[in-house]
Every structure is written in C-alpha cells, then in structure tokens.
C-alpha atoms as a printed R data frame, in Angstrom:
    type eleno elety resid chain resno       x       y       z
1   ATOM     1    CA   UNK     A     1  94.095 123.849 118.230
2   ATOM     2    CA   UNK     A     2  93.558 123.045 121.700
3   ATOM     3    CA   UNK     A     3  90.584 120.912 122.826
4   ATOM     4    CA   UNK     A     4  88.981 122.524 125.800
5   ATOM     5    CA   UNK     A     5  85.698 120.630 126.147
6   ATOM     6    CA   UNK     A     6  86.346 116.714 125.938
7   ATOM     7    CA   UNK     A     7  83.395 114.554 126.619
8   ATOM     8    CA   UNK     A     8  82.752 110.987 126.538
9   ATOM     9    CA   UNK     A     9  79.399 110.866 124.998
10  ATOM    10    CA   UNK     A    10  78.613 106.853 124.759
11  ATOM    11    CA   UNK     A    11  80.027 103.120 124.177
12  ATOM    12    CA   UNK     A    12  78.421 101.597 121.544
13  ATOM    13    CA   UNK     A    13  78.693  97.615 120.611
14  ATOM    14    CA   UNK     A    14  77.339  98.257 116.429
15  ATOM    15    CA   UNK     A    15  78.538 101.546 114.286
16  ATOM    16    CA   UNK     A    16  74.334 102.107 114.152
17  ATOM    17    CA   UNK     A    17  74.245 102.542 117.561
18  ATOM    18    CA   UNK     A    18  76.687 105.122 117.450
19  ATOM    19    CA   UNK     A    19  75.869 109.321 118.128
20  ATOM    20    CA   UNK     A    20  74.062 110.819 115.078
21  ATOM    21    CA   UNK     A    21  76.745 111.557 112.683
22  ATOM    22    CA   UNK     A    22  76.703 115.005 112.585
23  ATOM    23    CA   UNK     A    23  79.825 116.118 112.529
24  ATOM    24    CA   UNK     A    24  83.229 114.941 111.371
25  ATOM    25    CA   UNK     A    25  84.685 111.535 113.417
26  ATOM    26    CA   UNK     A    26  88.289 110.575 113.436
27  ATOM    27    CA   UNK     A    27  89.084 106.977 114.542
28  ATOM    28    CA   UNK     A    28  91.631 105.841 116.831
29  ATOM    29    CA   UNK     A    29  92.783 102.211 116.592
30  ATOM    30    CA   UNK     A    30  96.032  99.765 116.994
31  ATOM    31    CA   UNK     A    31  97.352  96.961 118.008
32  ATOM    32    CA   UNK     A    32  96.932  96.102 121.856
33  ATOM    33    CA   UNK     A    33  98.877  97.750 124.004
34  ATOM    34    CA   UNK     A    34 100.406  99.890 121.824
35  ATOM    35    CA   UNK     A    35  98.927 103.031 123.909
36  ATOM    36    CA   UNK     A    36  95.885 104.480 122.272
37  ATOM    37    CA   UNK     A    37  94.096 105.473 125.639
38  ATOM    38    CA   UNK     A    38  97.252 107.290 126.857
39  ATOM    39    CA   UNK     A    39  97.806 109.076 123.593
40  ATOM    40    CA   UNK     A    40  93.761 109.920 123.295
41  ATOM    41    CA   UNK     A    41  94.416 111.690 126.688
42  ATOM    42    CA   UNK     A    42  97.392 113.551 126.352
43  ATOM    43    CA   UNK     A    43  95.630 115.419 122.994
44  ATOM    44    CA   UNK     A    44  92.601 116.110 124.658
45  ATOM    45    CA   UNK     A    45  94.677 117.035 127.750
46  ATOM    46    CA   UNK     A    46  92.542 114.845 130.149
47  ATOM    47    CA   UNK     A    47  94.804 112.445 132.377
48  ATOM    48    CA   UNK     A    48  91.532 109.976 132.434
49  ATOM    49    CA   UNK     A    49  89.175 110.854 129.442
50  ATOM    50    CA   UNK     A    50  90.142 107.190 127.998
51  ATOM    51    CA   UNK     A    51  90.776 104.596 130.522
52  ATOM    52    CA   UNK     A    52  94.246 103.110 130.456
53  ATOM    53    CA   UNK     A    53  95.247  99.440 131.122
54  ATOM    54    CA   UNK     A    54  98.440  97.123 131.361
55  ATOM    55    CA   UNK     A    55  95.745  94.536 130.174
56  ATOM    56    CA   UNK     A    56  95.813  94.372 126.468
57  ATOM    57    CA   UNK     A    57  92.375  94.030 124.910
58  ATOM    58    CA   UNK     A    58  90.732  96.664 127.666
59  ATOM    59    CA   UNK     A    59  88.655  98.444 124.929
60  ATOM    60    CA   UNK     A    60  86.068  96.288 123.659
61  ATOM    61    CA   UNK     A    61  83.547  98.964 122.569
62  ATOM    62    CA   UNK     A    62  83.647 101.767 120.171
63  ATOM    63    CA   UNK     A    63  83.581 104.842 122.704
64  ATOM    64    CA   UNK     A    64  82.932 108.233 121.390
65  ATOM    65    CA   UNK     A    65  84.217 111.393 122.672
66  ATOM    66    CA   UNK     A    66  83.069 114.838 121.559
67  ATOM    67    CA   UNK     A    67  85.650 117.235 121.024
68  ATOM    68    CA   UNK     A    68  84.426 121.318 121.899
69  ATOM    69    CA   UNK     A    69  81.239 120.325 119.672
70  ATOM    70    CA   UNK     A    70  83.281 120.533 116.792
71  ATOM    71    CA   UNK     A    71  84.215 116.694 116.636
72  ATOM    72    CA   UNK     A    72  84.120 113.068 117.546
73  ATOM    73    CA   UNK     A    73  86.841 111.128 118.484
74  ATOM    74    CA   UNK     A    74  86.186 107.458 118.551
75  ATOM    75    CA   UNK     A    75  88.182 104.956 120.174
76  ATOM    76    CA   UNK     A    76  88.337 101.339 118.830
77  ATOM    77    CA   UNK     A    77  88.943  98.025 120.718
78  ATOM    78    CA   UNK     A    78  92.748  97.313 119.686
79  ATOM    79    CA   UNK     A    79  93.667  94.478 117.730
80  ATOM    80    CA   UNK     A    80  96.420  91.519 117.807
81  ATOM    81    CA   UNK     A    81  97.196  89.591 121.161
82  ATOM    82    CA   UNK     A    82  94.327  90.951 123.110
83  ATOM    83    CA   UNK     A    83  94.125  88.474 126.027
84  ATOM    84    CA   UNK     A    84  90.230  86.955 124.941
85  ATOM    85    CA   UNK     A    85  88.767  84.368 123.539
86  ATOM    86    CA   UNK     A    86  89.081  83.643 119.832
87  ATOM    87    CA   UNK     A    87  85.159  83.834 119.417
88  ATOM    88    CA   UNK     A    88  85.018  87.277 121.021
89  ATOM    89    CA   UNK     A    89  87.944  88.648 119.162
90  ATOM    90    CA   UNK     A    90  86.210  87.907 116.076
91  ATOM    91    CA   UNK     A    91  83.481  90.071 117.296
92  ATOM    92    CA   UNK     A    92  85.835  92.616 117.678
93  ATOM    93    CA   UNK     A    93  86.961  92.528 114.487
94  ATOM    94    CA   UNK     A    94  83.156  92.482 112.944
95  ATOM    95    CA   UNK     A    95  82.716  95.664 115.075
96  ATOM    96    CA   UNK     A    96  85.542  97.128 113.491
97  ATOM    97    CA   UNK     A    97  85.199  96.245 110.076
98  ATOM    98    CA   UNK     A    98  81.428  97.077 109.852
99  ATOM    99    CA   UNK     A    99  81.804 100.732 111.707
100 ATOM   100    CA   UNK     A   100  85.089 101.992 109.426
101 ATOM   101    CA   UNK     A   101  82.755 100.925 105.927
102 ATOM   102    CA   UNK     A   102  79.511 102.349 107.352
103 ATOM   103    CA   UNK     A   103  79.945 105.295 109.661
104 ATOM   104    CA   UNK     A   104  78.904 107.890 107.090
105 ATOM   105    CA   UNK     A   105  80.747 111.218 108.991
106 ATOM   106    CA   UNK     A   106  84.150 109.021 109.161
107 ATOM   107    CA   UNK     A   107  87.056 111.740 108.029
108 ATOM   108    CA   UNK     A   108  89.869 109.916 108.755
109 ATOM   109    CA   UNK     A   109  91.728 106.710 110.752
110 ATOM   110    CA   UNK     A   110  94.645 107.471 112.855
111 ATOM   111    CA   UNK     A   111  96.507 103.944 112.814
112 ATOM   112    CA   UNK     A   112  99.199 103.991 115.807
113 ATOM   113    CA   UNK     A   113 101.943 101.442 116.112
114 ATOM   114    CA   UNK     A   114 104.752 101.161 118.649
115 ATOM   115    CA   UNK     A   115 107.917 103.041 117.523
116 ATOM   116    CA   UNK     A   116 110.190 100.417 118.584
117 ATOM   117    CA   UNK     A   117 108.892  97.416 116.545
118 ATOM   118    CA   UNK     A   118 109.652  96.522 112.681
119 ATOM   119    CA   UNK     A   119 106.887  96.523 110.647
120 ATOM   120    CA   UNK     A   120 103.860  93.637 111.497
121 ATOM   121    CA   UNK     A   121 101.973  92.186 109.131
122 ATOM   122    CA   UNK     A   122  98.631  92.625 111.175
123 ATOM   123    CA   UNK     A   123  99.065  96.456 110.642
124 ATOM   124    CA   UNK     A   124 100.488  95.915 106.925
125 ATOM   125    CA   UNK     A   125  97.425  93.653 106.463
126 ATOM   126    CA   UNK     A   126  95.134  96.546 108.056
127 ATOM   127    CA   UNK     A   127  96.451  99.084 105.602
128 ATOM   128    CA   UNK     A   128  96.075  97.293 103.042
129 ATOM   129    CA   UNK     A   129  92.513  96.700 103.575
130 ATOM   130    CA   UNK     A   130  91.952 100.374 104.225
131 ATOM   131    CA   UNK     A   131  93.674 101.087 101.084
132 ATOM   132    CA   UNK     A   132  91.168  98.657  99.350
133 ATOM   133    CA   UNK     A   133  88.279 100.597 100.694
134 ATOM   134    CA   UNK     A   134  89.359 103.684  99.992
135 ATOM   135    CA   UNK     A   135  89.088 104.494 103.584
136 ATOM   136    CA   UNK     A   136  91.575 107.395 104.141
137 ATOM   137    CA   UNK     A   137  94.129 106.788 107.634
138 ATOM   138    CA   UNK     A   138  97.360 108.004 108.744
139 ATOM   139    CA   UNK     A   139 100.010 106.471 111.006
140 ATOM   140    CA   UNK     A   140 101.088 107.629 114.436
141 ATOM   141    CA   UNK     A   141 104.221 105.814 115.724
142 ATOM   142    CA   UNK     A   142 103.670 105.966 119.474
143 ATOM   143    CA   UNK     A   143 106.242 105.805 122.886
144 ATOM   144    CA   UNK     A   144 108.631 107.906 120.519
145 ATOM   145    CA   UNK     A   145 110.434 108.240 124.373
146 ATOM   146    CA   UNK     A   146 111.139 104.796 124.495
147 ATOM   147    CA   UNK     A   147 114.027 104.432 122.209
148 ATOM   148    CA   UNK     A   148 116.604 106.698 120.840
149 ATOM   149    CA   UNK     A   149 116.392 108.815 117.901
150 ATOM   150    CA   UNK     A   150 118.874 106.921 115.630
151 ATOM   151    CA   UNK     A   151 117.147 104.082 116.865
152 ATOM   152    CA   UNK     A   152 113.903 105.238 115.630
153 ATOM   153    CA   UNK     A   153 114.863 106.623 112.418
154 ATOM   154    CA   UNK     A   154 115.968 102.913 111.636
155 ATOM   155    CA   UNK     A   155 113.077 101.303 112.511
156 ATOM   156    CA   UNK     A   156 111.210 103.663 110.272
157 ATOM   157    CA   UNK     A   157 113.443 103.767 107.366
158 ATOM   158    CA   UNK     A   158 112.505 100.079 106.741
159 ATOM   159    CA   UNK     A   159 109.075 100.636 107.263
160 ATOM   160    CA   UNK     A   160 109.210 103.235 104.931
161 ATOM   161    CA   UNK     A   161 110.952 100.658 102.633
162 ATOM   162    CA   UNK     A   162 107.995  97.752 103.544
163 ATOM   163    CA   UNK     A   163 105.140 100.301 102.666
164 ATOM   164    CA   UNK     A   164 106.634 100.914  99.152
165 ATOM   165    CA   UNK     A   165 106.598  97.674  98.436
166 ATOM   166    CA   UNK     A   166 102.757  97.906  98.028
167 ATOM   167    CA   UNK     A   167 102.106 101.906  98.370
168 ATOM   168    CA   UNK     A   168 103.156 104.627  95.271
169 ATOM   169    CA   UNK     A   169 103.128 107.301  97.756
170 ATOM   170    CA   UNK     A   170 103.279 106.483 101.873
171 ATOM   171    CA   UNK     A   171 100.112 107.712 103.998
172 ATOM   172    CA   UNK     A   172 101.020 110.659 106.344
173 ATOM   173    CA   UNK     A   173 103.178 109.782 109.346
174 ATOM   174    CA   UNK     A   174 103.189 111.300 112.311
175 ATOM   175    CA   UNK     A   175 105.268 110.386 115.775
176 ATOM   176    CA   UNK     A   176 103.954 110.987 119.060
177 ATOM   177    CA   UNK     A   177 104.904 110.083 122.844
178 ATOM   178    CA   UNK     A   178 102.142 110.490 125.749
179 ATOM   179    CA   UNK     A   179 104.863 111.348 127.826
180 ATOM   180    CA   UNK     A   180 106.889 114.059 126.965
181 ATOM   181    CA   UNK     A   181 103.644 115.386 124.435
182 ATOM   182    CA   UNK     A   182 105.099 114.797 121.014
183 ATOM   183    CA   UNK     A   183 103.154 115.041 117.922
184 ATOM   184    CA   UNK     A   184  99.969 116.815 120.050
185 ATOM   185    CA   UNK     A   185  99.996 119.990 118.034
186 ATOM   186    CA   UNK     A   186 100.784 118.306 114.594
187 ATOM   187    CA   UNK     A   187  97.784 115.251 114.976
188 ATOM   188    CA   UNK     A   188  95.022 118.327 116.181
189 ATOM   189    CA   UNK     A   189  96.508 120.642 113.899
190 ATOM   190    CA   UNK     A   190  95.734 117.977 111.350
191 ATOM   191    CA   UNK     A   191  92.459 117.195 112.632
192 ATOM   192    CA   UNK     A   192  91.745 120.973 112.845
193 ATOM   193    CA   UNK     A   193  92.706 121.706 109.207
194 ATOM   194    CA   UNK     A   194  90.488 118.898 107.868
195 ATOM   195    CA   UNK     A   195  87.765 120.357 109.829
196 ATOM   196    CA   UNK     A   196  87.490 123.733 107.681
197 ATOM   197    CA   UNK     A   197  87.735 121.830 104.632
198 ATOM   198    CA   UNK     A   198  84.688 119.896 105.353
199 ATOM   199    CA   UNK     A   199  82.641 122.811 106.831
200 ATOM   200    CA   UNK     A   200  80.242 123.588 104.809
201 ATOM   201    CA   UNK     A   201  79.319 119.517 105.088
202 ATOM   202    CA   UNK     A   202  78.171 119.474 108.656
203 ATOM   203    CA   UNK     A   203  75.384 121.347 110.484
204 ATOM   204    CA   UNK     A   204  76.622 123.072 113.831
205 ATOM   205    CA   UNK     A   205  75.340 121.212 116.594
C-alpha cells in the first residue's frame, strides 16, 4: 500500500471532538522525542504532513490525518520528559487515556520507542495498561539508523526477555528508521491488511 492522498483533517483537545468515526483509526504515540512526526511522514510520504520538533512535548493535541479516505491516522501528544508543566502533562495524559478507551473506530495503537534504549518502565507501564484494556497495539522501534545491527539485536533481545516477564506471547514488533525508510511497507502493509478484515464494518465515505 502506498498512501497517495494524506490530509490533516483537525486537532482536537477531547476524543468527542474528534472526526465522526467512520472508518478505521490507528494511533500513533511514544515517548517524547522518540520521532513520531518524522516516522508519520515518511509512511505517508509527506516531508511536513506532521510537524517535527527538537522540542520534546510539541504535540499537545490529538491531530487526525485521513489516509486516501480509507483511514485515519491519529497522532498523540508524546509522553515522558515533555518540557511542561506537571499540571498540563496531566492533561495530556487524561487526553490520552480517555480517547484510546472511548474512540469507538480505534483498530489498533502503534507504540514506538527509540531503538537504542533498554526497556523503560513508562512504556512497560503503558503496555501494561493497554493489555488491561484489551486495547490491541504493536511496537515500532524507531532511528533503527542510529546504531548498529548487533547493537540493536541486543537491545531487543532483553526487551524481548522484559516483555515475557509479564506477556505469554509478545505484541507484534516492527523496526523502522525515517531516514533510510525502514519498516514503511511492513507498518502500511499491516495497516492495509487490517483494513479488509474490517470492511464490511465501515461505510465508504
């Protein structure tokens, strides 16, 4: 699959203020600075469909994309050392917590973390609570061009190891790198395959 028609369709501060949920939504969401707006880009293959920052904490809405009016991406404010206050962050998290239990056409949550870090408890914590919900999510280990492959393989060996702990079978992991475009086809093939299962569930638009 290969997204030909990406457009930003609205920020929204509450999951009811959100687009009508007619068709299937994916959410995007990590830990600040761990390069959700640059890997949102390189799948849609827009240099600037999701603004980038050095400034952890930039996203502070949920902002919805529509995807060849097939799908919605959403993008969620990230989570960890964002550089705010401690009042707003809670908002943050409110925003978060309330639209992933409540937005009806929710298919799945793509959880990125940065390839070159052990595992965090803020994103172990995070899966856990998705687990709880029975919210489904995968992982995307992101800036896969920022360390070497033996290095990587390492790092997720024991976070393989870390999610077994709590996890009979690990959630589907995927790697990825803005960069150099890894893990495009696999995350919208993905995307694309849940898509014709759930069909016959959605109304064209």
């Amino acid at each position: 699959m290969e997204i030909k028609n990406p457009v930003f369709i609205k920020s929204s501060a509450d999951y009811k203020e959100c687009p009508e949920a007619n068709v299937p939504e994916y959410a995007f969401i990590g830990r600040s600075n761990v390069g959700k707006s640059s890997l949102i880009n390189m799948i849609s293959g827009r240099k600037a469909l999701a603004k980038t920052s050095g400034t952890p904490g930039k996203t502070q809405l949920l902002n919805t994309f529509l995807m060849d009016d097939i799908w919605y991406l959403t993008d969620l404010p990230g989570f960890g050392y964002a550089k705010v206050s401690k009042s707003l962050r809670g908002g943050f998290e409110k925003m978060i917590y309330d639209y992933l239990e409540n937005r009806s056409n929710l298919v799945n949550v793509f959880l990125l973390i940065d390839a070159r870090h052990t595992p965090q408890q803020i994103d172990l914590k995070f899966m856990e609570w998705l687990g709880n919900k029975q919210i489904p999510f995968a992982i995307i280990f992101t800036k896969l061009d920022k360390l070497s492959s033996s290095a990587f393989q390492k790092n997720l060996l024991v976070y393989k190891k870390e999610l077994l702990k709590t996890w009979e079978e690990l959630p589907l992991i995927f790697t990825s790198s803005a960069t150099s475009k890894i893990g495009k086809l696999e995350i919208l093939g993905y995307i694309d395959s849940l898509n014709v299962e759930l069909k016959d569930q959605f109304k064209p638009m």
